[in-house]
C-alpha positions as CSV (number, residue, x, y, z in Angstrom):
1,X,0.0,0.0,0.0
2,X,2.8,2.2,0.9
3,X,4.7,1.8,-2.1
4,X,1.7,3.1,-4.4
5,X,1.3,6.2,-1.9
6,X,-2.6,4.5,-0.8
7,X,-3.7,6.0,2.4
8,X,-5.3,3.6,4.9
9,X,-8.1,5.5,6.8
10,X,-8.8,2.7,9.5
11,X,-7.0,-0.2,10.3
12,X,-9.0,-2.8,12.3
13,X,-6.9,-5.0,14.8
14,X,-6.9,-8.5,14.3
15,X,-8.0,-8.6,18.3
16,X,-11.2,-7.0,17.4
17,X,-13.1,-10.3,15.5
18,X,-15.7,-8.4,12.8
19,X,-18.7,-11.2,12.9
20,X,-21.6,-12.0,10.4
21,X,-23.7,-9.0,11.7
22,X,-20.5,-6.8,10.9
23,X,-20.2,-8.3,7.4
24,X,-23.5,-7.3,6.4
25,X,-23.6,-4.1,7.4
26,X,-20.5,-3.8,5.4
27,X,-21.9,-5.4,1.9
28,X,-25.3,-3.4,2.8
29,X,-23.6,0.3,2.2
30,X,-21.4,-1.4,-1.4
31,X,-22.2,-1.4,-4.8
32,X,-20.1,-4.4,-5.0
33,X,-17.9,-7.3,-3.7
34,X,-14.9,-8.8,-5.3
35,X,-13.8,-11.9,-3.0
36,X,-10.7,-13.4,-4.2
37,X,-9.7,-17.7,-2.1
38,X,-6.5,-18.1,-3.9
39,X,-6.6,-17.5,-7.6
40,X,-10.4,-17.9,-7.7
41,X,-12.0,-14.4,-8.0
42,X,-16.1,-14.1,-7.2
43,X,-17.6,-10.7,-7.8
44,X,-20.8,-10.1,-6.2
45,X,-23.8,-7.4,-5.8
46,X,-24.3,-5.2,-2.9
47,X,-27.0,-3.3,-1.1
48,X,-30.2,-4.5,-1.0
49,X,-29.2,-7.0,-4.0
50,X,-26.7,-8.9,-1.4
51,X,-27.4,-12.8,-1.2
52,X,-26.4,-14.7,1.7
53,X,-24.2,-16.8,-0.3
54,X,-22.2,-13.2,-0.8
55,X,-22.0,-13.0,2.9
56,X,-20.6,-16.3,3.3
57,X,-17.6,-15.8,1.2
58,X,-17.1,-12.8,3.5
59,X,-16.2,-15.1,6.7
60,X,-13.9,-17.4,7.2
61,X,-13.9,-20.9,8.8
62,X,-14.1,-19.6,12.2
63,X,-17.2,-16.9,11.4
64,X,-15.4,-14.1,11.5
65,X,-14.3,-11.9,8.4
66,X,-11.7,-12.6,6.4
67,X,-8.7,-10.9,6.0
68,X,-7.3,-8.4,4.6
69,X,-10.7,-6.5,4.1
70,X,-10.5,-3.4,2.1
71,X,-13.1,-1.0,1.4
72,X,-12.3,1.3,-1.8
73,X,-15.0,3.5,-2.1
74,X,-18.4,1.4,-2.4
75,X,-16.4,-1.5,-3.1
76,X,-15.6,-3.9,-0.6
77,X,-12.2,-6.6,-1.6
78,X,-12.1,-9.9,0.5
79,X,-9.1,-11.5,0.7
80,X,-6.3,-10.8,-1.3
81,X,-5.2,-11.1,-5.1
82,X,-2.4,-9.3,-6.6
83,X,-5.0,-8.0,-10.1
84,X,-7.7,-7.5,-7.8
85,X,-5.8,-4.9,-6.0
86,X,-3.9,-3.3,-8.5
87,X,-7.1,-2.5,-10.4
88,X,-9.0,-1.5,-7.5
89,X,-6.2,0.9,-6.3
90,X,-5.2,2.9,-10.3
């Protein structure tokens, strides 16, 4: 992030575990989701189009969201995948 001068506005310890409630709040205020388990990348809708299926890729095994989360305007990014990033970040 800090080589391509990307300023972080909150960073969320990993202490703090961000639940199922906490993930759809976040996917109800994006347009989108891009959710990226390896090399497999899964877009999906937001706001009131969210499925629970959506919500589902947010968490991980243990319930709680997965990380790194970034939020880039009304786009939410779920895990991480080198294109995902750079394109979300131009």
């Amino acid at each position: 992030m800090e080589a391509s001068n990307i300023e972080i506005s909150e960073t969320i310890p990993a202490s703090r575990k961000l639940q199922r409630e906490d993930a759809e709040a976040l996917l109800a205020k994006a347009k989108t989701m891009v959710v990226s388990k390896g090399k497999k990348v899964t877009e999906f809708a937001g706001g009131s189009k969210a499925s629970e299926e959506a919500v589902e890729a947010m968490l991980g095994s243990t319930g709680n969201l997965r990380a790194p989360t970034a939020i880039v305007g009304k786009h939410i990014l779920v895990g991480f995948n080198e294109d995902t990033y750079s394109a979300a970040f131009k």
